[in-house]
MIZATI-503455 format. One record per residue (C-alpha): x, y, z; residue in three letters. Coordinates in steps of 0.25 Angstrom, whole numbers, plus 5000, padded with zeros to 4 digits. Example, Ala and Ser with C-alpha at 12.3 -4.5 7.8 and 13.67 -1.06 7.14 Angstrom:
2
504949825031ala/505549965029ser/
END
This chain:
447
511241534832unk/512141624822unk/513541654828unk/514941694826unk/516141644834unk/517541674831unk/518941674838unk/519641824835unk/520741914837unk/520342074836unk/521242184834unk/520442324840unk/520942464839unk/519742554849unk/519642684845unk/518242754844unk/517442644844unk/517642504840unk/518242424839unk/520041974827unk/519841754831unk/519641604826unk/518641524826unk/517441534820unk/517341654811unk/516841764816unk/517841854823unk/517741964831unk/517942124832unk/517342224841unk/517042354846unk/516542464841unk/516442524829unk/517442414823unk/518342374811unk/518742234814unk/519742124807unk/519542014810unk/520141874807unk/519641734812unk/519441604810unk/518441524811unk/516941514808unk/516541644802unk/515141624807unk/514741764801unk/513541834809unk/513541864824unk/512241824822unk/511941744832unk/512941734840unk/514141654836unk/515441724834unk/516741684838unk/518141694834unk/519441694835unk/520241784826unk/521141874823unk/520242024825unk/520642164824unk/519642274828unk/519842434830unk/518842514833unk/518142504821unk/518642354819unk/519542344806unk/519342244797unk/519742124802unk/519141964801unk/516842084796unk/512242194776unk/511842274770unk/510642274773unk/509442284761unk/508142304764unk/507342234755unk/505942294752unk/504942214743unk/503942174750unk/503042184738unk/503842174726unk/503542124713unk/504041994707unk/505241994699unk/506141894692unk/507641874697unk/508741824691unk/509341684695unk/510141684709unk/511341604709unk/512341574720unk/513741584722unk/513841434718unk/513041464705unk/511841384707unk/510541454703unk/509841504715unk/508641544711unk/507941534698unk/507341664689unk/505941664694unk/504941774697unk/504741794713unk/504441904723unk/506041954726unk/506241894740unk/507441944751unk/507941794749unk/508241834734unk/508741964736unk/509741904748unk/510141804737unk/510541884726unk/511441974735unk/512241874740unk/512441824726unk/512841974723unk/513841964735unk/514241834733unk/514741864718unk/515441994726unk/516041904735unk/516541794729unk/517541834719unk/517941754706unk/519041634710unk/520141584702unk/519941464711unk/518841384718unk/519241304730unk/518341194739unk/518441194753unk/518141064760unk/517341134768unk/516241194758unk/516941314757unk/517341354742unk/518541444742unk/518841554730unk/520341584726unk/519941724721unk/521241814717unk/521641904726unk/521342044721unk/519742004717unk/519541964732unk/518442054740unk/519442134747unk/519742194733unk/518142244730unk/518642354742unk/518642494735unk/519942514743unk/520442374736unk/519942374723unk/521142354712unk/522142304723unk/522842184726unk/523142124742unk/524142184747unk/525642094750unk/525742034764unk/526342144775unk/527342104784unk/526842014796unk/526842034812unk/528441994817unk/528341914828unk/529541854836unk/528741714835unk/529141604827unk/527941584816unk/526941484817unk/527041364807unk/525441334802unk/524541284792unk/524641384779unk/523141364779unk/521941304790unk/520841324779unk/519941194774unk/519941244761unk/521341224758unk/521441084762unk/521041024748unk/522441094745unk/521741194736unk/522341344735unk/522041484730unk/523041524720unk/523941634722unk/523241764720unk/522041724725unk/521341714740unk/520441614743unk/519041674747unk/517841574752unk/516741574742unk/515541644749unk/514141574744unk/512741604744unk/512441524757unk/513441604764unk/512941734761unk/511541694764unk/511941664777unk/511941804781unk/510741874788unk/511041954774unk/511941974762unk/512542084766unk/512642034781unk/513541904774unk/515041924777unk/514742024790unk/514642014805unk/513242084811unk/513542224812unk/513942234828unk/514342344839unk/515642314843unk/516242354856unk/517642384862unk/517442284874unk/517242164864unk/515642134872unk/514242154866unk/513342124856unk/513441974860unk/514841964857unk/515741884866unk/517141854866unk/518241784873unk/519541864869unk/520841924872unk/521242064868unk/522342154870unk/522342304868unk/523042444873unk/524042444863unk/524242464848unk/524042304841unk/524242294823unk/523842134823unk/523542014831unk/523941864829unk/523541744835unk/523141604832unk/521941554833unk/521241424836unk/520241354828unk/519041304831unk/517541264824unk/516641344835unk/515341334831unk/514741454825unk/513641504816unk/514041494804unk/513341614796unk/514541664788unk/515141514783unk/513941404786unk/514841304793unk/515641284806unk/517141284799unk/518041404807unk/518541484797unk/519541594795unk/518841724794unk/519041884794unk/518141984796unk/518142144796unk/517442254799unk/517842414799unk/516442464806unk/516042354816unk/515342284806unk/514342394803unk/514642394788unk/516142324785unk/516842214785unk/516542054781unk/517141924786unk/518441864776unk/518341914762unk/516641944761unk/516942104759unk/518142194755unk/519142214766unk/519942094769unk/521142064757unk/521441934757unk/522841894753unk/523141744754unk/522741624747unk/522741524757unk/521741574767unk/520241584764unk/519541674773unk/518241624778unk/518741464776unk/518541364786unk/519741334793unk/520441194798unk/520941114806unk/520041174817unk/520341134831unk/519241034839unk/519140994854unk/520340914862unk/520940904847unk/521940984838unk/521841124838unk/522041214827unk/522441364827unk/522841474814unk/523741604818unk/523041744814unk/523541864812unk/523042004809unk/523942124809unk/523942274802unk/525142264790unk/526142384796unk/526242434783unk/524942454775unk/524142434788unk/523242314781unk/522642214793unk/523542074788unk/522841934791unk/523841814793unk/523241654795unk/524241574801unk/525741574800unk/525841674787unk/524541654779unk/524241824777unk/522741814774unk/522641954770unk/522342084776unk/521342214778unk/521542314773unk/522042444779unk/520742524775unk/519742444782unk/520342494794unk/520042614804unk/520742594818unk/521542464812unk/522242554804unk/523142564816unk/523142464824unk/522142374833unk/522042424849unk/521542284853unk/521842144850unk/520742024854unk/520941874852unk/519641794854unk/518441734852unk/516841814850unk/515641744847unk/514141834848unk/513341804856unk/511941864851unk/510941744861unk/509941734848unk/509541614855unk/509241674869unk/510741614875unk/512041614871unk/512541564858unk/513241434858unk/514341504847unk/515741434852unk/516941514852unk/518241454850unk/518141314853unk/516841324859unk/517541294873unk/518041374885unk/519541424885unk/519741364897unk/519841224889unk/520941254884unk/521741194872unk/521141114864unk/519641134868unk/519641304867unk/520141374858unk/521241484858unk/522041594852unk/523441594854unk/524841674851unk/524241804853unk/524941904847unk/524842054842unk/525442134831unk/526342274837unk/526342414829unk/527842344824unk/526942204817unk/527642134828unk/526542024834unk/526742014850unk/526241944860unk/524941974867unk/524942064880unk/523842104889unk/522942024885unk/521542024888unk/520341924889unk/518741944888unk/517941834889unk/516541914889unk/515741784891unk/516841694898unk/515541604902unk/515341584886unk/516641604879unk/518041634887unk/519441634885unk/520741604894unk/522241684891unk/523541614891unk/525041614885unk/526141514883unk/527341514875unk/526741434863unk/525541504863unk/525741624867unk/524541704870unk/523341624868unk/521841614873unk/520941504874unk/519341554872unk/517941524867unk/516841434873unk/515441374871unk/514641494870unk/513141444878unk/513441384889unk/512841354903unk/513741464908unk/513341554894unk/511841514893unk/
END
């Protein structure tokens, strides 16, 4: 089974119709006609396919969700055609694909060359080439030739220079400058550069198709977070005006499919979407949209230490908020690290503000298989385990119409499936606000 799972945090703004996590990639937005950000970390485990979605993020959503952490479709007709000669294929590594010969053009071929055509769109040229440990090869490519810049509204500028951050009367948290595997040889992007992952040829094939590679199934998203197999275990608040959120999130390896990356390493992912993924939107830096300002942080690498069982656990701050100024969507990792930002543009209702605010976990549930998927959320273990064994969002915090971040009141909780998936409140004074979630998915008591 094919699934998504990721831990999220969501910013919303209802209006008309309409409508961010950490722990496996995908994140989560909803409701109606949506515009979504969304920032997470873990697994990005691209396709809802199945049914294997979870997250736990950083998300903001409006009615139609802005862009937060988001196929074309060709009908191919030749059922009869004559036999042609086609030039040689290679892949993104350079290796020759497929040799000059004379055959009956097949879908296979066709699907071949355009995600070579995408891949030479995508991945732009580096100035340097890093390894990761973990398979992963990592491009330093300068700043203004990243994708964000291929937008008609960005072509011929340069990111803009970091805005002033949330105040908080809060003494800041000292952490890691970076949690990403990739940066453990000691290797760096030069200034004036980003670090993208290199997409390949396997990646994209992964996708049901080329055009599809990069997006989350086109879905009908609903103001009470239900339907279309989607289940959560979140918190929200709403009722009041809300510019940003902040909270840090625990890591974990769930397991997931793994559609968009081919392996089980959580990673740091965004994704958005302005239309409720109709026709907009991409994970990390796969289409125009998200501008990318920081040379530490690859979006889309796997990141470490992760937390395990009755053992160490491990957790990264993330923070979205709207720039007072310029009314850009800032992204920060960690104590400092600005990522980048979407820009003001992509937006409809975020132009304003966000009218609701969920912290949380989804996974989708599509019961290919006749039962419930198996797709772990979190930890993969009840919230009533507690620290240690499930795993948890804490310091949850929201950013005020003055970029002030405050403390979290009236909060709520939806555990749709509690049987499957639920989730347990608490506060102290260390933590502040904080949540424990997730669960096993199928279950005797979630056959």
């Amino acid at each position: 089974m094919k699934l998504d799972s990721f831990p999220w945090t969501k910013l919303e703004n209802f209006e008309p119709f309409c409508i961010l996590h950490t722990t496996r990639q995908p994140q989560c937005i909803q409701t109606v006609v949506v515009s979504a950000i969304k920032t997470t970390t873990i697994q990005s485990q691209q396709r809802h396919r199945h049914s294997k979605k979870m997250a736990a993020s950083i998300s903001l959503n409006t009615n139609p969700m802005i862009p937060i952490f988001v196929a074309f479709l060709l009908v191919f007709a030749s059922s009869v055609s004559p036999a042609l000669s086609l030039p040689a294929l290679v892949s993104d590594s350079g290796s020759r694909l497929l040799a000059n010969q004379t055959f009956r053009p097949s879908k296979e071929v066709l699907r071949l060359r355009r995600a070579n055509a995408y891949l030479k769109k995508i991945n732009k040229p580096a100035v340097k080439t890093i390894q990761s440990p973990d398979g992963d090869v990592i491009h330093c490519v300068l700043s203004h030739l990243q994708p964000a810049f291929d937008h008609p509204e960005l072509k011929g500028k340069k990111p803009l220079d970091p805005p002033e951050r949330p105040r908080s009367n809060e003494t800041r948290e000292t952490v890691a400058e970076s949690y990403q595997l990739w940066t453990d040889s000691g290797e760096s992007c030069p200034e004036g550069t980003v670090p993208i992952r290199r997409t390949t040829v396997k990646d994209v094939l992964r996708a049901s198709s080329v055009n599809r590679f990069g997006r989350k199934l086109r879905r009908h998203v609903r103001r009470d977070s239900t339907g279309s197999g989607h289940e959560h275990a979140v918190v929200f608040v709403n009722g009041d005006q809300y510019f940003g959120a902040k909270a840090s999130i625990n890591v974990w390896s769930p397991k997931v499919s793994p559609d968009l990356y081919g392996d089980g390493y959580p990673r740091f992912f965004t994704y958005w979407t302005t239309d409720a993924y109709q026709a907009t939107g991409c994970y990390n830096l796969l289409c125009s949209g998200f501008v990318q300002t920081n040379n530490k942080i690859a979006i889309g690498a796997a990141i470490s230490p992760r937390s395990s069982y009755n053992g160490r656990q491990f957790d990264i701050g993330l923070t979205v908020w709207k720039d007072p100024k310029h009314g850009n969507w800032w992204l920060e990792y960690g104590s400092g690290l600005l990522v980048g930002y979407w820009p003001a543009f992509l937006f409809s209702h975020l132009r304003s503000h966000a009218s609701m605010v969920q912290f949380g976990g989804e996974i989708v549930n599509s019961r290919s298989a006749g039962y419930h998927t198996s797709t772990q959320m979190g930890s993969g273990h009840f919230a009533d385990e507690g620290f240690g064994k499930a795993s948890y969002f804490r310091n949850l915090q929201v950013v005020d119409w003055d970029n002030n971040l405050l403390p979290l009141a009236n909060l709520h909780l939806l555990a749709d499936h509690p049987s499957c998936y639920n989730i347990r409140q608490g506060r102290n004074n260390v933590w502040g606000t904080y949540f424990y979630y997730g669960g096993p998915g199928r279950n005797v008591r979630c056959p």
